[in-house]
C-alpha positions in Angstrom: 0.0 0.0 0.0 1.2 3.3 -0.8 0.0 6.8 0.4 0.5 9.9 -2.0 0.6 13.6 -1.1 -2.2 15.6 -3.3 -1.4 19.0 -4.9 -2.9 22.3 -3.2 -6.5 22.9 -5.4 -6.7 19.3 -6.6 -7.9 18.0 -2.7 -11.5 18.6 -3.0 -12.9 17.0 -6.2 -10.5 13.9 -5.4 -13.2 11.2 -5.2 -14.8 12.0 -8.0 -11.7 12.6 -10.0 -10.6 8.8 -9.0 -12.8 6.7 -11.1 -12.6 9.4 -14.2 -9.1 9.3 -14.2 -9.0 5.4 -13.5 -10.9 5.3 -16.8 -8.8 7.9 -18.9 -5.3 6.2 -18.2 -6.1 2.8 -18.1 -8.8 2.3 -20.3 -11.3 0.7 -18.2 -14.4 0.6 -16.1 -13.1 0.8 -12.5 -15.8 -1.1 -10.3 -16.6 0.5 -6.5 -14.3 -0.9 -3.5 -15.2 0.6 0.2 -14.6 4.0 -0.1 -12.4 3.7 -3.4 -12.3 2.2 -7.2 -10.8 -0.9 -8.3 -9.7 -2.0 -11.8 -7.9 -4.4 -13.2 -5.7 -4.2 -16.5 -2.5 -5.5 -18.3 0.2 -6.6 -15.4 -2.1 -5.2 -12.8 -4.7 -7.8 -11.1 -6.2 -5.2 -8.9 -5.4 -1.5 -8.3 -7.6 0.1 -5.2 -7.4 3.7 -5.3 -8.9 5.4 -1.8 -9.1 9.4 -1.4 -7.9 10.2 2.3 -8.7 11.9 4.8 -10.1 15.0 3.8 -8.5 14.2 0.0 -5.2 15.7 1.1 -3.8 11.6 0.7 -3.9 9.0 -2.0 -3.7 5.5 -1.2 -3.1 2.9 -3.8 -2.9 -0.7 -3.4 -1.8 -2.9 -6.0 -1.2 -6.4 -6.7 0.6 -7.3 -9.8 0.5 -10.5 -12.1 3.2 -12.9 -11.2 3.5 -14.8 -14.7 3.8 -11.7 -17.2 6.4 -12.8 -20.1 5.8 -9.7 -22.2 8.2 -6.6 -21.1 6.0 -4.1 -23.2 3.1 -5.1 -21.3 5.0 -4.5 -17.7 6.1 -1.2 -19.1 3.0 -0.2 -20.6 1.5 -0.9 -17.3 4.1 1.3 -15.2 3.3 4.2 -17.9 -0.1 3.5 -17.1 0.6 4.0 -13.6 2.5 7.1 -13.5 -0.1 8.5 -15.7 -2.9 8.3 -13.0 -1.0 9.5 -10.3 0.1 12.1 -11.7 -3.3 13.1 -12.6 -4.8 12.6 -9.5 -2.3 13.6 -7.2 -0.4 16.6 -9.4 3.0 15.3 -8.9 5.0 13.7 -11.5 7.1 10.8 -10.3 10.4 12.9 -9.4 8.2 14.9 -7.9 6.4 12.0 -5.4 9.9 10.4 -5.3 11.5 13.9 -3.5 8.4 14.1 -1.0 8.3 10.5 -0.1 12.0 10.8 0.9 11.6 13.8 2.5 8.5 12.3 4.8 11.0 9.9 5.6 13.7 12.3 6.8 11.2 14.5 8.4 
């Protein structure tokens, strides 16, 4: 399970954003899970994504395929990845990389 930081102005339409964005990158129907959506697609069996507390927070579960032969398919997938996070959270990867380690630190 990870937990993402979400950009200033992008915390209070979070929920809603989830499932269109889900759709946009990934290219599928994401189904309803608790308080999140769920979808499955390419190396990804399940991806949860959950709005936090008060949408300030992103948490994403994932569990991956184990038997995936194809590379383009795993890489496809990560692109996929990055591409919703950025859009729901407003940080591009070096961007969530530099807060995560600075959460760490601090």
């Amino acid at each position: 399970m990870e937990e993402f930081e979400v950009k200033r102005g992008l915390t209070k339409d979070l929920a809603d954003r989830i499932p269109i964005e889900l759709r946009r990158c990934f290219g599928c129907e994401p189904e309803p899970a608790g308080e999140g959506y769920a979808i499955a697609c390419g190396a990804i069996r399940r991806l949860v994504a959950t709005p936090g507390p008060a949408g300030k927070t992103l948490t994403v579960e994932i569990e991956t395929e184990t038997e995936i032969g194809d590379d383009a398919v795993i890489l496809d997938t990560i692109r996929k990845r990055n591409a919703f996070l950025e859009a729901a959270t407003g940080f591009n990867s070096k961007e969530r990389v530099k807060r995560a380690k600075k959460k760490t630190e601090g």
